[in-house]
One Martini backbone bead per residue (centre of mass of N, CA, C, O) as a GRO file, in nm:
protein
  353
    1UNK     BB    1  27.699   6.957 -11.790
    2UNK     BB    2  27.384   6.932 -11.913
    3UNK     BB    3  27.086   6.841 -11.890
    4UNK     BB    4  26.791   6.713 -12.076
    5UNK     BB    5  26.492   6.836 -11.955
    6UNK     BB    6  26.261   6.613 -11.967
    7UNK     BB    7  26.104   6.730 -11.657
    8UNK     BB    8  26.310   6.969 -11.652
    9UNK     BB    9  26.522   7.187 -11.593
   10UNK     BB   10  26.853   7.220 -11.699
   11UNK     BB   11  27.135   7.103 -11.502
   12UNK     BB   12  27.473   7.172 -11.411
   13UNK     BB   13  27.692   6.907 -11.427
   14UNK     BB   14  27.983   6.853 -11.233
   15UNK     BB   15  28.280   6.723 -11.380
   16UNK     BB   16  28.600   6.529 -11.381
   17UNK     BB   17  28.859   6.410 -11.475
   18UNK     BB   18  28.870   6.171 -11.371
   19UNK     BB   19  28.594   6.075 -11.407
   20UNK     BB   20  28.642   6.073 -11.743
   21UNK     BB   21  28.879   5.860 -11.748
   22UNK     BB   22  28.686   5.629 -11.602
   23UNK     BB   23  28.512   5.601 -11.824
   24UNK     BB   24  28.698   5.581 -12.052
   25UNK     BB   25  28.794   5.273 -11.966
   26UNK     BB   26  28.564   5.164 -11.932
   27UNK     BB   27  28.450   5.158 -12.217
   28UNK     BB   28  28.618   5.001 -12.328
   29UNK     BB   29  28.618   4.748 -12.201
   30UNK     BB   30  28.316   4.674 -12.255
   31UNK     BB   31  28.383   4.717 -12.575
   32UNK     BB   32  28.657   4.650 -12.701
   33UNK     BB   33  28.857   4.838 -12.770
   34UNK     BB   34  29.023   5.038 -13.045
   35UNK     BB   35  29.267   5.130 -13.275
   36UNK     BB   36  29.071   5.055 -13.509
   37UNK     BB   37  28.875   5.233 -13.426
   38UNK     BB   38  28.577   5.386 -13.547
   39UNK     BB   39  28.394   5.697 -13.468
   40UNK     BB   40  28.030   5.813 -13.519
   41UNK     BB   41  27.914   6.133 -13.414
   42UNK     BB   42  27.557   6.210 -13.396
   43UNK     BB   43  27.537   6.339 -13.133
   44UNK     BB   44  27.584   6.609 -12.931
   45UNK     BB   45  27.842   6.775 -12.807
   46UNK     BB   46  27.718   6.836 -12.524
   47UNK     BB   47  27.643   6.541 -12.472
   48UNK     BB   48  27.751   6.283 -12.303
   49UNK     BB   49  27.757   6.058 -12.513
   50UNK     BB   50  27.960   6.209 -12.714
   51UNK     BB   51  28.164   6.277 -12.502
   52UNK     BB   52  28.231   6.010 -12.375
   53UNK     BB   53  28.284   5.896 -12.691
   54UNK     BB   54  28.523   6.076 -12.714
   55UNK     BB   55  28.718   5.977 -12.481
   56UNK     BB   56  28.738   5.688 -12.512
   57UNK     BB   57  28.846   5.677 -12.830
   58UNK     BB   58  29.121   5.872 -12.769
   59UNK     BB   59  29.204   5.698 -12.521
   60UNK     BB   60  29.230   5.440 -12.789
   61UNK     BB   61  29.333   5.556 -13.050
   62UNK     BB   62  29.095   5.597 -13.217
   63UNK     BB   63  28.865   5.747 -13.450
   64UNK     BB   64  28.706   6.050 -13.514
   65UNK     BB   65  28.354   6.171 -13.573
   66UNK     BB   66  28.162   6.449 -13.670
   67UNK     BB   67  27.798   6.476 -13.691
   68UNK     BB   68  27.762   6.816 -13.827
   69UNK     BB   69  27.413   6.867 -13.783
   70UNK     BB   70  27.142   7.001 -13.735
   71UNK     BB   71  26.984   6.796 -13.870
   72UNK     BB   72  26.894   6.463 -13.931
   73UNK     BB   73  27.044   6.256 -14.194
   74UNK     BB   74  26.992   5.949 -14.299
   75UNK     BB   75  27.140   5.948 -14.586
   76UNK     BB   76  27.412   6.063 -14.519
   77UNK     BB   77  27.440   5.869 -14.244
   78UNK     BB   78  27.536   5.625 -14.417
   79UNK     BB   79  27.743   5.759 -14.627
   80UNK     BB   80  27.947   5.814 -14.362
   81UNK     BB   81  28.023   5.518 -14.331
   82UNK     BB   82  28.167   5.481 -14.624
   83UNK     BB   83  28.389   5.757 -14.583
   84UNK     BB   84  28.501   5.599 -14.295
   85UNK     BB   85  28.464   5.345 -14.162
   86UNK     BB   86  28.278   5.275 -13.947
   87UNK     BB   87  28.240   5.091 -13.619
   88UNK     BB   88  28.033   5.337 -13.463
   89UNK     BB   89  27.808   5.389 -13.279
   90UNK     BB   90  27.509   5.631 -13.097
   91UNK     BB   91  27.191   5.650 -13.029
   92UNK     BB   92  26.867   5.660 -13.095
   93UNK     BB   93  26.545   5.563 -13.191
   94UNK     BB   94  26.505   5.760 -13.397
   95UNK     BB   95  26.722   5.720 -13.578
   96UNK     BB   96  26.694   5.412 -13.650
   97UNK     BB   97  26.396   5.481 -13.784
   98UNK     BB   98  26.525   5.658 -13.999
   99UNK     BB   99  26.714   5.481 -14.149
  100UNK     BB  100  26.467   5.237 -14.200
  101UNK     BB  101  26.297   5.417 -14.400
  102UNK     BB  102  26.470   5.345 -14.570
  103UNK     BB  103  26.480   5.194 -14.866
  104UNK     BB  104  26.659   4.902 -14.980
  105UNK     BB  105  26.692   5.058 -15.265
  106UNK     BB  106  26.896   5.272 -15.106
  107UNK     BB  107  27.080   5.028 -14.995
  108UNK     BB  108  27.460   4.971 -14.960
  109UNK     BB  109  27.564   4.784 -14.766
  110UNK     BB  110  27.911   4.833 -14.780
  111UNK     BB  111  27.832   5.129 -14.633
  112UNK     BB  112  27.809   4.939 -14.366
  113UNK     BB  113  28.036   4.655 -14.301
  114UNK     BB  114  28.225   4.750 -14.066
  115UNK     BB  115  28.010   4.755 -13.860
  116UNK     BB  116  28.050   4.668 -13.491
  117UNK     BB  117  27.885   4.844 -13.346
  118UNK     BB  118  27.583   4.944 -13.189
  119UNK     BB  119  27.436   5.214 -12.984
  120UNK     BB  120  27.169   5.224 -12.741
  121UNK     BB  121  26.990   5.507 -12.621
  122UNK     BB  122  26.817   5.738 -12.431
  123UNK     BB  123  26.572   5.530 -12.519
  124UNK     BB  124  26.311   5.262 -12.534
  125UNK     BB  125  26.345   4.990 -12.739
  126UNK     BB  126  26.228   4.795 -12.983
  127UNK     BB  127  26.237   4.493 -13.078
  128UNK     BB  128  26.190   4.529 -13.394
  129UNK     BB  129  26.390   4.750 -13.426
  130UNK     BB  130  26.627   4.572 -13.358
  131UNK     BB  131  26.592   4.342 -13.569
  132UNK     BB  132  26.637   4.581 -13.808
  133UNK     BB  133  26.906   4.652 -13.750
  134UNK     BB  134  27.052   4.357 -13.781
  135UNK     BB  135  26.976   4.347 -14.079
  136UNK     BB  136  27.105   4.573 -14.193
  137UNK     BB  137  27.349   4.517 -13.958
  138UNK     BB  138  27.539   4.225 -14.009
  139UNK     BB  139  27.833   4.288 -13.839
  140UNK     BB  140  27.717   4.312 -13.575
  141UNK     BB  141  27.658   4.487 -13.235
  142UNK     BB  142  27.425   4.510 -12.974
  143UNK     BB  143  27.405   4.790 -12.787
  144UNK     BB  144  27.259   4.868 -12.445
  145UNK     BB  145  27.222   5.170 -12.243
  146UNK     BB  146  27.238   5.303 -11.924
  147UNK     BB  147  27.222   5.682 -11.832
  148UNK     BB  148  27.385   5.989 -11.735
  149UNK     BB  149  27.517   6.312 -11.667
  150UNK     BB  150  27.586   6.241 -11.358
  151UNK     BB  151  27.680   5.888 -11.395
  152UNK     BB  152  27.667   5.762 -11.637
  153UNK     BB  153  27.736   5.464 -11.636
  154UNK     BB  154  27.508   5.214 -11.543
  155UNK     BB  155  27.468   4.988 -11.772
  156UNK     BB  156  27.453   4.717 -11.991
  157UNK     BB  157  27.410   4.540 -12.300
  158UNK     BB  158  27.450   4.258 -12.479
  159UNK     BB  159  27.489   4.089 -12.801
  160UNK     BB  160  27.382   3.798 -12.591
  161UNK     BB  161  27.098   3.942 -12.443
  162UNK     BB  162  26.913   4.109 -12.654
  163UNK     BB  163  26.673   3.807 -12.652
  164UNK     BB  164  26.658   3.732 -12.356
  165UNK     BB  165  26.642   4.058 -12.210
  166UNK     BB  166  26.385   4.185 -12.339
  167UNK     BB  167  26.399   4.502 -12.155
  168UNK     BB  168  26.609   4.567 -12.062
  169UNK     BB  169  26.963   4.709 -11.964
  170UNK     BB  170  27.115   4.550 -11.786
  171UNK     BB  171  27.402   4.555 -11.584
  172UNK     BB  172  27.637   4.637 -11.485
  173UNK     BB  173  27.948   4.841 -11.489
  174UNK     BB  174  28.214   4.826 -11.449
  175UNK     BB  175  28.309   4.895 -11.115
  176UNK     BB  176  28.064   4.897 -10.976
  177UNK     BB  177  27.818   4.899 -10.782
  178UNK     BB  178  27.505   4.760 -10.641
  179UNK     BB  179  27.216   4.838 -10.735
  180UNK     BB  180  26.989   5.018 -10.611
  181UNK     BB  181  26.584   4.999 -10.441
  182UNK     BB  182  26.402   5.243 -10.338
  183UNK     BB  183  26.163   5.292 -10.115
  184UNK     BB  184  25.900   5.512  -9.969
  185UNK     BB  185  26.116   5.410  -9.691
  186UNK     BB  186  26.410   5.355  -9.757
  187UNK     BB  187  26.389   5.067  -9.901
  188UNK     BB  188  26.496   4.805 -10.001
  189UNK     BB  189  26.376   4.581 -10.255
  190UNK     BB  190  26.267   4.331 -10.381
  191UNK     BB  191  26.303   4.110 -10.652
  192UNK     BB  192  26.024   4.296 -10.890
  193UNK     BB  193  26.016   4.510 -10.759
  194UNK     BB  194  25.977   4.868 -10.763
  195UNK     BB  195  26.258   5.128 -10.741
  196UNK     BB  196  26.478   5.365 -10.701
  197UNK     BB  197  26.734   5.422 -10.840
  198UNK     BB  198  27.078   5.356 -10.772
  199UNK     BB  199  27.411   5.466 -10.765
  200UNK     BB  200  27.732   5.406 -10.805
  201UNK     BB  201  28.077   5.516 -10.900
  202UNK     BB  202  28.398   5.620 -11.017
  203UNK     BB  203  28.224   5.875 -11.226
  204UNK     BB  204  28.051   6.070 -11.048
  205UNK     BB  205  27.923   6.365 -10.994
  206UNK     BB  206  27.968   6.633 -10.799
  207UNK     BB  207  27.739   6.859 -10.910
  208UNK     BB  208  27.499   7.141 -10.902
  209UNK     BB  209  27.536   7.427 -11.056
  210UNK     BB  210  27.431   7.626 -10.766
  211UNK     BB  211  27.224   7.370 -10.610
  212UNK     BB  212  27.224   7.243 -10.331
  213UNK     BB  213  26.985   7.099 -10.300
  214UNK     BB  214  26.976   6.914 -10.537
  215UNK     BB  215  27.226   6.774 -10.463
  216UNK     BB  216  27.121   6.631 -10.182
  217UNK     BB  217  26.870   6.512 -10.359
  218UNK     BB  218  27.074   6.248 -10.492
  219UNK     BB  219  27.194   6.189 -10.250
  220UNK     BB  220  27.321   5.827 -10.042
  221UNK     BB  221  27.585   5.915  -9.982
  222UNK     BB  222  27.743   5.728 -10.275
  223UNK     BB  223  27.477   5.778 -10.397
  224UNK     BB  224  27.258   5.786 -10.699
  225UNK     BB  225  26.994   5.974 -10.845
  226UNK     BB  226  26.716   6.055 -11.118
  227UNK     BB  227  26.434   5.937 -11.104
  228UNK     BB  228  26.429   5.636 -11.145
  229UNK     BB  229  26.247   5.335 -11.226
  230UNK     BB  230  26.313   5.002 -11.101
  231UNK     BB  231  26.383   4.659 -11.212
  232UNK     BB  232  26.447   4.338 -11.063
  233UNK     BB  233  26.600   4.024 -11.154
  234UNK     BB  234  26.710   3.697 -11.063
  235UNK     BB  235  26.962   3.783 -11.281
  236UNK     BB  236  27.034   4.101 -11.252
  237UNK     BB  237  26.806   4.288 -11.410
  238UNK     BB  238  26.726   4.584 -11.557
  239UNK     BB  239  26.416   4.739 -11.577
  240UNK     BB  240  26.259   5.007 -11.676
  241UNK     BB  241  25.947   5.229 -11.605
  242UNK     BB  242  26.015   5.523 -11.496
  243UNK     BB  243  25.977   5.846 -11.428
  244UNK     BB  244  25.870   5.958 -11.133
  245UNK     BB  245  25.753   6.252 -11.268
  246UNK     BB  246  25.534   6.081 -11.453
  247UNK     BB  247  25.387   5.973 -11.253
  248UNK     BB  248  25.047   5.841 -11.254
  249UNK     BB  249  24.743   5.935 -11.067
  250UNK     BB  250  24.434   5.699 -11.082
  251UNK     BB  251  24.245   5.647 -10.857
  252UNK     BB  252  24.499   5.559 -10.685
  253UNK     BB  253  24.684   5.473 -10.939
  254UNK     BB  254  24.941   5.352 -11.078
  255UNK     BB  255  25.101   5.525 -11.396
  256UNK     BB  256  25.308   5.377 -11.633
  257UNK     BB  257  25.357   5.540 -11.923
  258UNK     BB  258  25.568   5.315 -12.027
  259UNK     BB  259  25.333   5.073 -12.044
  260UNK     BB  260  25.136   5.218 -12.242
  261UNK     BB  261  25.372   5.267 -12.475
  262UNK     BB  262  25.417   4.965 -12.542
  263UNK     BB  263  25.102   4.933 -12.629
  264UNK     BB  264  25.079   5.124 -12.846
  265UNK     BB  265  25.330   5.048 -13.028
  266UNK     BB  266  25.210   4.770 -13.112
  267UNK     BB  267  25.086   4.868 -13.341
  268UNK     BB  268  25.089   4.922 -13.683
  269UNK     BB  269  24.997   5.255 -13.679
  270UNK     BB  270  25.239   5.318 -13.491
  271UNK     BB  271  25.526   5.492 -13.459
  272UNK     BB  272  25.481   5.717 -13.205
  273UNK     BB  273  25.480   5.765 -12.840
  274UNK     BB  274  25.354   5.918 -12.587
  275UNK     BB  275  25.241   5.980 -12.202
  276UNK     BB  276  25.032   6.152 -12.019
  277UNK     BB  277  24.909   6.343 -11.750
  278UNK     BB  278  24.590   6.461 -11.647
  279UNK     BB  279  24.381   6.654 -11.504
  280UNK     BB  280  24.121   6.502 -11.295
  281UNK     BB  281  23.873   6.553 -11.089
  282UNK     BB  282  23.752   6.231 -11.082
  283UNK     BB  283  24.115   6.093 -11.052
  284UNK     BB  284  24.308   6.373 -11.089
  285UNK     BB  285  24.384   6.135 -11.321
  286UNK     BB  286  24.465   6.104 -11.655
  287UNK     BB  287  24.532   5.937 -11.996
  288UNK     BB  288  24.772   6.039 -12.220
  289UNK     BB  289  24.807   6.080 -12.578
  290UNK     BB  290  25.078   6.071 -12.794
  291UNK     BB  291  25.035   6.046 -13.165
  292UNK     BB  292  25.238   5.860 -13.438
  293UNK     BB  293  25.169   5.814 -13.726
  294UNK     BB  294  25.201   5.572 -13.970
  295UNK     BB  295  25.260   5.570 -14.307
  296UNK     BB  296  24.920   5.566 -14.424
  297UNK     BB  297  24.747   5.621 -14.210
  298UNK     BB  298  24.385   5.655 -14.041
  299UNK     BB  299  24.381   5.626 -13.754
  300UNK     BB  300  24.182   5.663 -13.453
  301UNK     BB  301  24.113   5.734 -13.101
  302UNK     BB  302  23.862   5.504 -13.093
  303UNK     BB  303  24.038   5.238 -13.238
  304UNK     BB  304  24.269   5.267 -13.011
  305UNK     BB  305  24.154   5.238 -12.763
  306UNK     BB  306  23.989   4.971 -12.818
  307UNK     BB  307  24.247   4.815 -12.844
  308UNK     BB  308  24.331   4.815 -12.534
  309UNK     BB  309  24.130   4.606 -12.485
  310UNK     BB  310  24.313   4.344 -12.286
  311UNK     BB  311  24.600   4.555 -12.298
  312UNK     BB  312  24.470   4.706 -12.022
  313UNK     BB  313  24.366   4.866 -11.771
  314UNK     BB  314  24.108   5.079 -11.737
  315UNK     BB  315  24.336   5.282 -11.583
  316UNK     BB  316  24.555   5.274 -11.827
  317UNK     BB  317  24.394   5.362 -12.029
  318UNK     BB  318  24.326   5.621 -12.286
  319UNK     BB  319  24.109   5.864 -12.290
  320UNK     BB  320  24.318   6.029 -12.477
  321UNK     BB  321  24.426   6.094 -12.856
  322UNK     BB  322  24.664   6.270 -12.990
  323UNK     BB  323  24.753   6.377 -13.340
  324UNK     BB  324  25.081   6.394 -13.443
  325UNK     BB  325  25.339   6.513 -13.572
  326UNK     BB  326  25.686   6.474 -13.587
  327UNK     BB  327  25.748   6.793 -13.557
  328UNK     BB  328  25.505   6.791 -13.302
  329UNK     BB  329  25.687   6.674 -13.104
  330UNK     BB  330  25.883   6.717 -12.837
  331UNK     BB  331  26.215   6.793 -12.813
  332UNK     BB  332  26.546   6.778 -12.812
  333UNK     BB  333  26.858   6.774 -12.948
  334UNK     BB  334  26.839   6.432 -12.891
  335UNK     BB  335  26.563   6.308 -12.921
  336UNK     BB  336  26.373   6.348 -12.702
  337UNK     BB  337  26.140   6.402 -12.524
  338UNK     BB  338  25.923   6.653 -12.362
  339UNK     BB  339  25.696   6.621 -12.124
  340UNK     BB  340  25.648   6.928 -12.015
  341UNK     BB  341  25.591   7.026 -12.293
  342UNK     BB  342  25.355   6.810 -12.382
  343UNK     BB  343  25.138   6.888 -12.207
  344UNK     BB  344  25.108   7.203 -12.304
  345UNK     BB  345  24.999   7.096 -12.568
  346UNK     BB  346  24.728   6.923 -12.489
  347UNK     BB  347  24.581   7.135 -12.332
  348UNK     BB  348  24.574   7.297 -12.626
  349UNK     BB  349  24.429   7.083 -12.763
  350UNK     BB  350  24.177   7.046 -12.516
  351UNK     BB  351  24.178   7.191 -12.277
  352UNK     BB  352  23.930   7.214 -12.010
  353UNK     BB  353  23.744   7.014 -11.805
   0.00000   0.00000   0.00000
């Protein structure tokens, strides 16, 4: 099962039976499937999450939909709700996102009444976005996990927990053991400190295909990482901060772009943003932003830099701001960004410093 290749090419991951076995339990478990669940899998079955979550559901005689199309269809994706009677689904941020995008008047709850389960994953939801899913979808449970096509699942939120912990990830799945935090110095960290996220359980990948320097660089005994940075709070939730290979280092200030993603998303006139960073003579790095404005938006990069004044320190703020439409922003098949895809955008859009 190959990787999905968002900071580096995608690599090779060899899954065993057994582990796809036990990770397809822990998944009832956590979700307390049954046999009256019914799946619509619309991410790529190529990708760990349809893959995961549809052995989880055969596992539990559950009935599975495939939603087989080239790309999203947000309106058709409700439709499909209604001649299915889905009651769970797992998606990214961008597809919730067109869905809600369809006006309330083409919308007819009945068309997914039966929805009880709904999993966000892959890329972190926003307060809002959350509170209007659960609007659109009155009988659900919001569920968001974290996890890896290496490791499965490592974290699960549960739906009694999304706004007491929001922004968390939750703490462990079931099995599991517990979440070490490593700082560059091999040591674990104490809670609230960020350090390289490391997990255990008994459905890890075996390695590598063909890679073995690779493999040797993710584990640490039994533990393995894939280069997330996160922190532990004192209630023991994990909260994500970012890819280890995405940190700015600015005027030698570590630049976390998710925590500046996080600020310029609240702006009401930011539809999606990315942030990376460019090579700049006197700081090393500076602060790149890529955003899609919201509809009928037409604000500019220099109201939306002065916007950060106040919610970001001066070496946090984007230096540069260039607006992206939703078709140029660059994506895998599951709807991730694609990092260094777009450095490599950016700077042909911006040229050389």
């Amino acid at each position: 099962m190959y990787t999905s290749g968002t900071t580096g090419n995608p690599k090779g991951a060899i899954r065993g039976h057994r582990g796809m076995a036990m990770l397809a339990l822990m998944t009832e478990v956590e979700l307390k499937l049954h046999r009256r669940d019914d799946a619509l899998l619309v991410m790529p079955m190529f990708h760990a999450n349809s893959l995961n979550f549809f052995s989880a559901f055969t596992y539990c005689g559950g009935t599975v939909t495939i939603f087989s199309r080239k790309s999203f269809d947000p309106a058709l994706c409700l439709r499909t709700f209604a001649e299915t009677g889905a009651t769970f689904t797992s998606m990214v941020p961008t597809h919730y996102t067109l869905l809600l995008d369809i006006p309330v008047s083409e919308r007819n709850p009945r068309d997914f009444e039966r929805v009880e389960k709904l999993m966000i994953s892959s890329a972190p939801a926003r307060g809002d976005t959350k509170r209007a899913i659960m609007e659109m979808f009155v009988n659900l449970g919001l569920f968001e996990l974290y996890g890896s096509t290496e490791a499965g699942w490592v974290t699960m939120l549960h739906p009694h927990e999304q706004f007491d912990k929001l922004g968390s990830v939750g703490r462990e799945v079931v099995g599991s053991a517990p979440i070490k935090l490593i700082d560059d110095s091999d040591e674990e960290v104490p809670d609230g400190n960020p350090g390289e996220l490391y997990s255990c359980n008994p459905y890890s990948f075996d390695g590598y295909w063909n890679l073995p320097e690779k493999t040797a660089e993710v584990f640490r005994g039994k533990y393995l990482t894939v280069g997330d940075i996160a922190l532990r709070d004192k209630d023991g939730y994990i909260r994500l901060i970012d890819r280890k290979k995405n940190l700015i280092i600015s005027g030698g200030e570590n630049v976390y772009p998710s925590e500046v993603e996080s600020v310029l998303a609240c702006h009401p006139e930011v539809r999606e943003v990315a942030v990376v960073g460019r090579p700049y003579p006197k700081w090393g790095e500076s602060v790149q932003a890529a955003v899609v404005r919201a509809p009928n938006s037409q604000i500019d990069d220099t109201t939306l830099i002065e916007w950060t004044k106040g919610r970001l320190a001066g070496y946090k703020r984007p230096r540069e701001i260039v607006f992206l439409s939703d078709s140029e922003m660059p994506r895998n098949a599951t709807g991730k960004i694609l990092h260094r895809v777009l450095r490599e955008t950016l700077a042909q859009r911006l040229g050389v410093d």
